[in-house]
C-alpha positions as CSV (number, residue, x, y, z in Angstrom):
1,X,0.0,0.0,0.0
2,X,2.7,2.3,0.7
3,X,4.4,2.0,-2.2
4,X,1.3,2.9,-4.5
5,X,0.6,5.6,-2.2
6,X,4.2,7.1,-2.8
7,X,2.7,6.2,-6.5
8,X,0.0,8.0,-6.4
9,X,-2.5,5.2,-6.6
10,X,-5.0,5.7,-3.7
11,X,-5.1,2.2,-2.0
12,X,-7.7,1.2,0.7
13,X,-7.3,-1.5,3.4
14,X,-9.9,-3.7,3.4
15,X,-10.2,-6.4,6.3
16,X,-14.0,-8.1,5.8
17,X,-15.6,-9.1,2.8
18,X,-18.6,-6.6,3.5
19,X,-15.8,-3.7,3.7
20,X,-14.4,-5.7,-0.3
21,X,-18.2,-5.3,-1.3
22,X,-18.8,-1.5,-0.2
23,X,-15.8,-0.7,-1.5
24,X,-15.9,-2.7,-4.8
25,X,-19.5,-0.9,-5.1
26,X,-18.2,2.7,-4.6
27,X,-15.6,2.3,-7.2
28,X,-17.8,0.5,-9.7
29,X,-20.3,3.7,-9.4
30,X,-17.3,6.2,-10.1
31,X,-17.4,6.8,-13.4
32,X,-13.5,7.7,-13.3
33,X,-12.1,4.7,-12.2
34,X,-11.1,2.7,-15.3
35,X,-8.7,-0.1,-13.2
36,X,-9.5,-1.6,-10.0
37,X,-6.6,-3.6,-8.8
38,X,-7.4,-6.5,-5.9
39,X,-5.0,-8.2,-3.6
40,X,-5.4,-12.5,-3.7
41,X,-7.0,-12.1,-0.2
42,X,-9.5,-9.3,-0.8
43,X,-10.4,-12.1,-4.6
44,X,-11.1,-14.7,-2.4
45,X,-13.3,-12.7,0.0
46,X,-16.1,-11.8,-2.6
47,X,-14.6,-13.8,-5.5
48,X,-18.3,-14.6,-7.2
49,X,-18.9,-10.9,-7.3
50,X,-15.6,-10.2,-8.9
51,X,-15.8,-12.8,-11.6
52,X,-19.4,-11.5,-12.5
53,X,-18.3,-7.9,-12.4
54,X,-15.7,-9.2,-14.2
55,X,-17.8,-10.7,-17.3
56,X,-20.7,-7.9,-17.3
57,X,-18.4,-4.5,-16.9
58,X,-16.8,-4.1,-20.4
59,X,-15.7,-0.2,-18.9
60,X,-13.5,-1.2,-15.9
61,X,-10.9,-3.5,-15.2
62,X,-9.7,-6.0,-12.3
63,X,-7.0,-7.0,-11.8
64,X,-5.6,-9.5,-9.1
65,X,-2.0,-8.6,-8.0
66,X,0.1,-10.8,-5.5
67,X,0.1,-10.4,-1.8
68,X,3.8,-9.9,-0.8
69,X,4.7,-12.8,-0.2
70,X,3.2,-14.1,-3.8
71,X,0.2,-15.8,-5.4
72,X,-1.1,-18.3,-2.8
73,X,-3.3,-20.1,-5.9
74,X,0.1,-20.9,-8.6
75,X,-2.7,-22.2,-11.1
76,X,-5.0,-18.4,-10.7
77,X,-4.2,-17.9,-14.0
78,X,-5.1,-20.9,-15.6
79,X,-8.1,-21.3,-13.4
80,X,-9.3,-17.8,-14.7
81,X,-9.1,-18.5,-18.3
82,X,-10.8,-22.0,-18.3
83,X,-13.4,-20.2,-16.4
84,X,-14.0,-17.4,-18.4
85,X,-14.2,-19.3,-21.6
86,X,-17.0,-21.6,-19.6
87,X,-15.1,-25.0,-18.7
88,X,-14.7,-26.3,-15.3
């Protein structure tokens, strides 16, 4: 967080998946936020609300970026793709 701070990217800290859905809400109602970027922990809080936002919003991106310490899930990536093209 600091470090996108120092960026100039305004971060938030979000503990509980009701803070993840307010927030998520807020930004998705601002018309100037083009790129929403998610930790792994905040995805797997509210992760069916992200993957529908994720298919119906064509005007705002999210992204998942790596805790610290890394990717918890190695096969995200692969999981995201086989799920967004409709297989299991």
């Amino acid at each position: 967080m600091t470090a996108m701070n120092l960026g100039g990217i305004e971060s938030i800290k979000i503990r509980t998946a009701e803070e993840a859905e307010s927030c998520l809400s807020k930004l998705l109602d601002d018309m100037t936020v083009a790129l929403i970027m998610i930790t792994e922990n905040v995805h797997n809080l509210i992760k069916p609300t992200i993957m529908k936002t994720k298919l119906a919003r064509k005007d705002t991106l999210i992204i998942l970026i790596p805790e610290p310490e890394g990717l918890k899930d190695k096969d995200y990536i692969m999981k995201y793709i086989k799920n967004s093209i409709g297989k299991s």
